[in-house]
Residue frames as qw, qx, qy, qz and C-alpha x, y, z in Angstrom:
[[0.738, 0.200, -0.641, 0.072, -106.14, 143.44, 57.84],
 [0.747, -0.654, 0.125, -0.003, -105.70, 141.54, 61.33],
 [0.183, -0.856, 0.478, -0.075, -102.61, 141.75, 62.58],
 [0.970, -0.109, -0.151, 0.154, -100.44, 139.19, 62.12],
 [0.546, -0.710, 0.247, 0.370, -97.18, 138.61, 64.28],
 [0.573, -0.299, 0.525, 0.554, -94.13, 139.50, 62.40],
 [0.227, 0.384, 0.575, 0.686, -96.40, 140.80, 58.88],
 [0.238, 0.627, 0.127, -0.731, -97.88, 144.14, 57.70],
 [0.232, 0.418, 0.594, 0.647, -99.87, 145.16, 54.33],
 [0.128, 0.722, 0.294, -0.613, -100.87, 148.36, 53.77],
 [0.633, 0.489, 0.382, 0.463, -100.89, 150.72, 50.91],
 [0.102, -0.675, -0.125, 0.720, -99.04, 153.86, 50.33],
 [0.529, 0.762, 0.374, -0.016, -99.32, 156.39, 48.28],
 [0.622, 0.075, 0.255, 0.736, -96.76, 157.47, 45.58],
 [0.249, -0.726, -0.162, 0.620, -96.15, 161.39, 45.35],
 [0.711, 0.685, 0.159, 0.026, -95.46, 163.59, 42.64],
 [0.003, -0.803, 0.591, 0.075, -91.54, 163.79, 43.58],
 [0.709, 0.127, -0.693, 0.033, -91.74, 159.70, 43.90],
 [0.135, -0.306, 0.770, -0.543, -91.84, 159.96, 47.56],
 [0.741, -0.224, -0.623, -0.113, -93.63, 157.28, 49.52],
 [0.420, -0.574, 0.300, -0.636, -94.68, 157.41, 53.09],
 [0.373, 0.048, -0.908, 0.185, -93.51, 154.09, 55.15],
 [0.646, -0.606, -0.276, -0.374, -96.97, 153.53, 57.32],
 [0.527, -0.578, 0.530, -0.327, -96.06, 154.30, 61.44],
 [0.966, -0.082, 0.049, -0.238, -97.07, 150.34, 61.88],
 [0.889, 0.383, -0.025, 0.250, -94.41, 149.29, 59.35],
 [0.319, 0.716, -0.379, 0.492, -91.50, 151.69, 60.30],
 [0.654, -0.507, 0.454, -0.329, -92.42, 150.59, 64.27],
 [0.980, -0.076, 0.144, -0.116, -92.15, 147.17, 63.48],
 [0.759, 0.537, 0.041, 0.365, -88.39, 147.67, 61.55],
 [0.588, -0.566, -0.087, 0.571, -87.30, 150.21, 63.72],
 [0.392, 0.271, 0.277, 0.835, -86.95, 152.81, 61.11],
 [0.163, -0.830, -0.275, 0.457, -86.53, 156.27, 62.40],
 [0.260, 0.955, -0.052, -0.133, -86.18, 160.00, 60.67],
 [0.118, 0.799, -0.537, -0.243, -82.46, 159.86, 58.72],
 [0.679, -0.182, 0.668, 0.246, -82.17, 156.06, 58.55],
 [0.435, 0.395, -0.585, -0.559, -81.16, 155.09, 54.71],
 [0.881, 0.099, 0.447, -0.122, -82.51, 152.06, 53.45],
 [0.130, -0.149, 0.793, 0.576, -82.05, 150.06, 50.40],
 [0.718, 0.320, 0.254, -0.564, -84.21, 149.79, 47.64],
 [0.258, -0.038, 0.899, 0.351, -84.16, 146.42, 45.35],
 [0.669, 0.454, 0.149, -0.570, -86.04, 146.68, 42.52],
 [0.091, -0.167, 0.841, 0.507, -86.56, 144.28, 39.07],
 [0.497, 0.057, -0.201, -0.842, -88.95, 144.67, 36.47],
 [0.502, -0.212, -0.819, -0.179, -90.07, 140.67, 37.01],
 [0.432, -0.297, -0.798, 0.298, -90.36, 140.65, 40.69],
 [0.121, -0.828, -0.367, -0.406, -90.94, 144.05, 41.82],
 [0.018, 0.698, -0.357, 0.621, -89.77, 146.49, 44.35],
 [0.688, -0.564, -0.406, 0.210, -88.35, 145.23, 48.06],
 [0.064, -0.732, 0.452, -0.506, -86.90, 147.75, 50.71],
 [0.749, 0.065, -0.574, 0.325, -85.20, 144.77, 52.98],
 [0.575, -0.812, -0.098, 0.014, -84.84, 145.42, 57.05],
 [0.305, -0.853, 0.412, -0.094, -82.40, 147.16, 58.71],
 [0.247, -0.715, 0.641, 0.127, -78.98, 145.21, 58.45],
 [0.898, 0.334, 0.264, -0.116, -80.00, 142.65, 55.52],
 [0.494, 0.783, -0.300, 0.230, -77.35, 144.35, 53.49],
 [0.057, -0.720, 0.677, -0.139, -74.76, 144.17, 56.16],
 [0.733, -0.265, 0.591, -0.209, -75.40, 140.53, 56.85],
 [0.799, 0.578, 0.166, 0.010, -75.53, 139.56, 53.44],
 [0.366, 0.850, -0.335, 0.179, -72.41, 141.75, 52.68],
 [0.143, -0.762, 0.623, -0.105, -70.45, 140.07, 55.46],
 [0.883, -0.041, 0.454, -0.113, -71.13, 136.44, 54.45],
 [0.781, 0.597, -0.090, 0.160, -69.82, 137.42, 50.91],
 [0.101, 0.838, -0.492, 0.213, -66.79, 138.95, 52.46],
 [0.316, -0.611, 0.714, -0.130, -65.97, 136.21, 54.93],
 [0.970, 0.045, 0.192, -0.139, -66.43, 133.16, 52.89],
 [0.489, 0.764, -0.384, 0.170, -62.94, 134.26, 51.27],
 [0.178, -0.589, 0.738, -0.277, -61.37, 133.68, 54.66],
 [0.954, -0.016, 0.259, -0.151, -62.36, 129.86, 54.51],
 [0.741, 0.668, -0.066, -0.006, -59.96, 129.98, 51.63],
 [0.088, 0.914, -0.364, 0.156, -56.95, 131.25, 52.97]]
């Protein structure tokens, strides 16, 4: 596939422990290095997403501070 800014597709391949290898390309482009944790979102309609680096914390601090609107 040509590059496009800002998108990757590849394919990995699934192990027999379940492991999965994040392609260089994709882990450059995300910044994911040896010990980072991720998330994984899965559902049987839509399928598996593993979401960039601080998706979860952004996400997690919009739920948290819409309370203070309240106060």
């Amino acid at each position: 596939m040509d590059e496009l800014e800002g998108k990757y597709a590849g394919t990995v391949t699934v192990g027999t422990k379940g492991q999965i290898v994040i392609p260089k390309e994709a882990r450059e482009m995300f910044g994911i290095s040896p010990g980072d944790t991720l998330i994984l979102l899965a559902d049987k309609e839509r399928g598996i997403a593993i979401p960039p680096k601080g998706t979860f914390h952004k996400l997690s601090e919009q739920i948290f501070n819409s309370g203070d609107k309240n106060e």
